[in-house]
MARZAKE-292288 format. One record per atom (N, C-alpha, C): residue in three letters; x, y, z. Coordinates in pm, whole numbers, padded with zeros to 5 digits, always signed. Layout:
<nodes>
AlaXYZ...
</nodes>
This chain:
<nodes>
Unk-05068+00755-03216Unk-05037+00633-03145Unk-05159+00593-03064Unk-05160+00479-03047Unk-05293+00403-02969Unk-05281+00340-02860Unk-05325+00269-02838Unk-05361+00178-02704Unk-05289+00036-02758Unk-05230-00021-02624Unk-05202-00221-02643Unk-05247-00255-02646Unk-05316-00407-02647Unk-05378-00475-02601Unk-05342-00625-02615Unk-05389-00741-02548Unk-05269-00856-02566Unk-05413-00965-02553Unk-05432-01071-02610Unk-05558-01124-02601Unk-05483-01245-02531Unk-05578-01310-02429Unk-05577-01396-02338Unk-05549-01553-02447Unk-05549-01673-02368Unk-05586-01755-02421Unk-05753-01823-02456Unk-05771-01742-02326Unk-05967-01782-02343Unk-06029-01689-02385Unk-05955-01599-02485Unk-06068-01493-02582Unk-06062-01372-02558Unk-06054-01326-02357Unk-06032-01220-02363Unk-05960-01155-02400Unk-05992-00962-02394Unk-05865-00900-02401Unk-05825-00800-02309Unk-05717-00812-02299Unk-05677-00711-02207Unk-05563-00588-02237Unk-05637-00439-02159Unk-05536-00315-02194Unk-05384-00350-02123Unk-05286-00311-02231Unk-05198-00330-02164Unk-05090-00171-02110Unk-05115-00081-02232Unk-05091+00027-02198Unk-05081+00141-02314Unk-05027+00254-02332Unk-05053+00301-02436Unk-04916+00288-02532Unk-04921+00333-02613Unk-04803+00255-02715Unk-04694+00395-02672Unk-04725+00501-02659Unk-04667+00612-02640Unk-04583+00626-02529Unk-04629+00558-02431Unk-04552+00563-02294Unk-04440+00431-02260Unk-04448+00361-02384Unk-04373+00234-02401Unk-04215+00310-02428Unk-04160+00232-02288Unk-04004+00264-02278Unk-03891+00124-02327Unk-03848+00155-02418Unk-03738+00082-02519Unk-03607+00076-02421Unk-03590-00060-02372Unk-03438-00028-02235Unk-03386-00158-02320Unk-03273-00150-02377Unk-03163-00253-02427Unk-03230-00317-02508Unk-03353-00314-02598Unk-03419-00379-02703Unk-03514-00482-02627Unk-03538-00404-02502Unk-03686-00517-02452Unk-03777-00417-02475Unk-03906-00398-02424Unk-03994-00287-02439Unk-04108-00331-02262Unk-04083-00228-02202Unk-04089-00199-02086Unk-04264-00094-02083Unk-04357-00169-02050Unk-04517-00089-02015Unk-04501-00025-01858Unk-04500+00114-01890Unk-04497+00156-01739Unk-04648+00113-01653Unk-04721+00043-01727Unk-04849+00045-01612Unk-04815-00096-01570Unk-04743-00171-01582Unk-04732-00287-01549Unk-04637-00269-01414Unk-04529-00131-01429Unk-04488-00152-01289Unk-04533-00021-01235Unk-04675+00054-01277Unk-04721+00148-01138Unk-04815+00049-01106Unk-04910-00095-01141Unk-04958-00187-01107Unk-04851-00225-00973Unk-04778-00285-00981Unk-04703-00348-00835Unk-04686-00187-00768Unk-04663-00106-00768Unk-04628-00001-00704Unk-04758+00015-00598Unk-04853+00041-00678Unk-05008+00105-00630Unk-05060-00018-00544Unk-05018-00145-00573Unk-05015-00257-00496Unk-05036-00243-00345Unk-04920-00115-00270Unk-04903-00083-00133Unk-04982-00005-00115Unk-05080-00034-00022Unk-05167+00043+00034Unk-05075+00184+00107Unk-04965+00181+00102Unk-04895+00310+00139Unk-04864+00430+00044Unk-04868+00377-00113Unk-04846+00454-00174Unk-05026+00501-00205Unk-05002+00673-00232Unk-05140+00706-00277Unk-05127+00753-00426Unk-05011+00744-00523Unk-05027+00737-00617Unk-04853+00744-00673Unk-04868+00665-00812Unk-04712+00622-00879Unk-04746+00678-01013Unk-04663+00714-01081Unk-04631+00708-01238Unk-04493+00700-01266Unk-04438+00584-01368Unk-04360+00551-01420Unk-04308+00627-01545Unk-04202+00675-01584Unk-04169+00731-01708Unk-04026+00685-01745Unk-04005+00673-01907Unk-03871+00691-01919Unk-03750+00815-01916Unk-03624+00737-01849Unk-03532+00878-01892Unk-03383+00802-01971Unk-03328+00902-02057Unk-03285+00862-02127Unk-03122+00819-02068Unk-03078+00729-02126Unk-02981+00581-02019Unk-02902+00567-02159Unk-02731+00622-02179Unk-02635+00611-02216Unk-02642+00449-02273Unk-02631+00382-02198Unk-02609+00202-02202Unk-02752+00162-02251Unk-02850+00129-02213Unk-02967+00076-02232Unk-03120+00152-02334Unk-03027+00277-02357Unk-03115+00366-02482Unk-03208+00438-02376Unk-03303+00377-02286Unk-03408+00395-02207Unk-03442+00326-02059Unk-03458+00411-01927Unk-03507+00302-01836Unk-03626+00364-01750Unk-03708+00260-01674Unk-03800+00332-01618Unk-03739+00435-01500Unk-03810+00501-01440Unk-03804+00559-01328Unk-03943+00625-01271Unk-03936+00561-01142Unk-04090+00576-01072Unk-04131+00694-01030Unk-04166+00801-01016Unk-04228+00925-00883Unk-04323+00853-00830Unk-04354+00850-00683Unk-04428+00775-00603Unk-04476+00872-00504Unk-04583+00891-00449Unk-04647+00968-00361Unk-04661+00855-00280Unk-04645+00902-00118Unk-04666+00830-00016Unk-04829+00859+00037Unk-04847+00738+00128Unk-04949+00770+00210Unk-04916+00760+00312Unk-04803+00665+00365Unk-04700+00686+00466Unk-04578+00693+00485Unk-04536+00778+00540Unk-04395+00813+00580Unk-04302+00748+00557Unk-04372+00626+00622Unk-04251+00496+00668Unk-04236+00393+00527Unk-04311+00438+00410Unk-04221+00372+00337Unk-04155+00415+00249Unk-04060+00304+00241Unk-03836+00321+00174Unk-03859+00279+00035Unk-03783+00351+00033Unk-03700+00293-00153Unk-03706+00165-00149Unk-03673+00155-00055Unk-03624-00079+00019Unk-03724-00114-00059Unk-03828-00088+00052Unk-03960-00134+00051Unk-04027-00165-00141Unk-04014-00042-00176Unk-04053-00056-00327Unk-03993-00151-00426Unk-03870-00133-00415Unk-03750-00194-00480Unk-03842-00335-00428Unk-03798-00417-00323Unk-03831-00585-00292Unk-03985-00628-00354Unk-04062-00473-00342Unk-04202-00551-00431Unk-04153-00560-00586Unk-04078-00503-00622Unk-04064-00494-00787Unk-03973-00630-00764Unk-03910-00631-00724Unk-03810-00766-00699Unk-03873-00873-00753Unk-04004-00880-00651Unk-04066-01030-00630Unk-04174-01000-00716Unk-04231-00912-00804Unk-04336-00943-00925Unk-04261-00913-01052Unk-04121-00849-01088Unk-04057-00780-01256Unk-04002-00861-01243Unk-03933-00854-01372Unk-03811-00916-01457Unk-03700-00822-01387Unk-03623-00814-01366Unk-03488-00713-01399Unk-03468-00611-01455Unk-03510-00653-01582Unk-03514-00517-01653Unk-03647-00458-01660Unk-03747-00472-01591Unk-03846-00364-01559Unk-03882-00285-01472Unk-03726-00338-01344Unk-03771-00251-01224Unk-03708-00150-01240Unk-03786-00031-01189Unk-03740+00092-01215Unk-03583+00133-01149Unk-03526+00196-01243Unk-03359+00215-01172Unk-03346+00327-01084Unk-03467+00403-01095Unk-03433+00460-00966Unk-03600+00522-00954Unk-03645+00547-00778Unk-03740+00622-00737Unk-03779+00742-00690Unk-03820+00800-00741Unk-03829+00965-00656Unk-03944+00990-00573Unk-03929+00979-00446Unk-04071+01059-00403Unk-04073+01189-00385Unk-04236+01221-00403Unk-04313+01339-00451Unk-04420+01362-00351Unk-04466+01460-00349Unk-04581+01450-00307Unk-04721+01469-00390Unk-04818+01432-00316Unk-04933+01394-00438Unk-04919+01531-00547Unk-04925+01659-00401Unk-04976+01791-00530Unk-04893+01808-00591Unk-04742+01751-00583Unk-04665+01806-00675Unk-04633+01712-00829Unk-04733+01662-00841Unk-04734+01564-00953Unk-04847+01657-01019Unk-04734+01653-01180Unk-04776+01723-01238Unk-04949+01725-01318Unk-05046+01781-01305Unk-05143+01724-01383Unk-05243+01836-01429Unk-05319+01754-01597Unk-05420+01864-01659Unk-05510+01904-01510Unk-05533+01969-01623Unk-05701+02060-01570Unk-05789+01934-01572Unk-05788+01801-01616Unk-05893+01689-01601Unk-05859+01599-01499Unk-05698+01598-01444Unk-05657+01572-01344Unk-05542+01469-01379Unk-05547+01444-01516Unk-05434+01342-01550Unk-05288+01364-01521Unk-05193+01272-01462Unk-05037+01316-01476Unk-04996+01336-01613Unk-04905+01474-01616Unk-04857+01484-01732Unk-04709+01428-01748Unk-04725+01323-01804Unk-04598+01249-01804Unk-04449+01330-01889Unk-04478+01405-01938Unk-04364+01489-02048Unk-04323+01565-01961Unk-04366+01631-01840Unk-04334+01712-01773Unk-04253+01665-01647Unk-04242+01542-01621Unk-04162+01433-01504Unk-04070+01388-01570Unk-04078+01361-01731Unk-03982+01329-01814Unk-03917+01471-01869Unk-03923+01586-01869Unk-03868+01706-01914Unk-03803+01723-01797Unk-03828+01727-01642Unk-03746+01678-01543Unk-03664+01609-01511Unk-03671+01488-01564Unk-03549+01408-01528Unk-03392+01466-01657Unk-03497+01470-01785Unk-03391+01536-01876Unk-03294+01628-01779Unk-03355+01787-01762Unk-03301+01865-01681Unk-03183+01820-01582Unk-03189+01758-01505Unk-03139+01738-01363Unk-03019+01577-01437Unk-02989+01547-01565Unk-02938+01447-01603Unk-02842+01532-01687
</nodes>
């Protein structure tokens, strides 16, 4: 599997995400970088990754882990930014915060997304 990409009207192109991490919720198709983009938005969060978990009704939905940089921010808080930049069906149905070290990642430093998603399996 490869990379998106979606070409502009004036030629450019732009990444949109990888085809692999593309979450299928009720027959839309949902790019998790489009909502750790609004997430990472808050200078409070110091880091987001989005994954799917698997949803009885909708086949698939996102769900965020979010590392804070401060305390003081809420589920609220996240939720009203996804509000006012997603569709509905791209805001994540639910958020977990984490802390940075406990997000899972290689030896190159990447989050390992199978392993937040082998989690949510578990605990579902």
């Amino acid at each position: 599997m490869g990379d998106m990409f979606v070409r502009n009207p004036d030629g450019t192109i732009d990444f949109v995400d990888r085809v692999k991490y593309l979450i299928k919720s009720g027959g839309e198709n949902i790019y998790p970088a489009e909502i750790e983009q609004v997430l990472l938005a808050d200078p409070r969060v110091a880091d987001a990754v989005v994954v799917r978990r698997r949803d009885p009704t909708w086949g698939e939905v996102p769900v965020a882990f979010v590392a804070r940089r401060d305390e003081s921010l809420s589920e609220a808080d996240l939720i009203a930014a996804c509000r006012a930049r997603l569709a509905g069906y791209k805001r994540p149905k639910e958020i977990r915060f984490i802390g940075v070290d406990d997000l899972p990642r290689s030896t190159t430093g990447k989050i390992q997304r199978h392993e937040l998603e082998r989690q949510l399996d578990e605990t579902n």
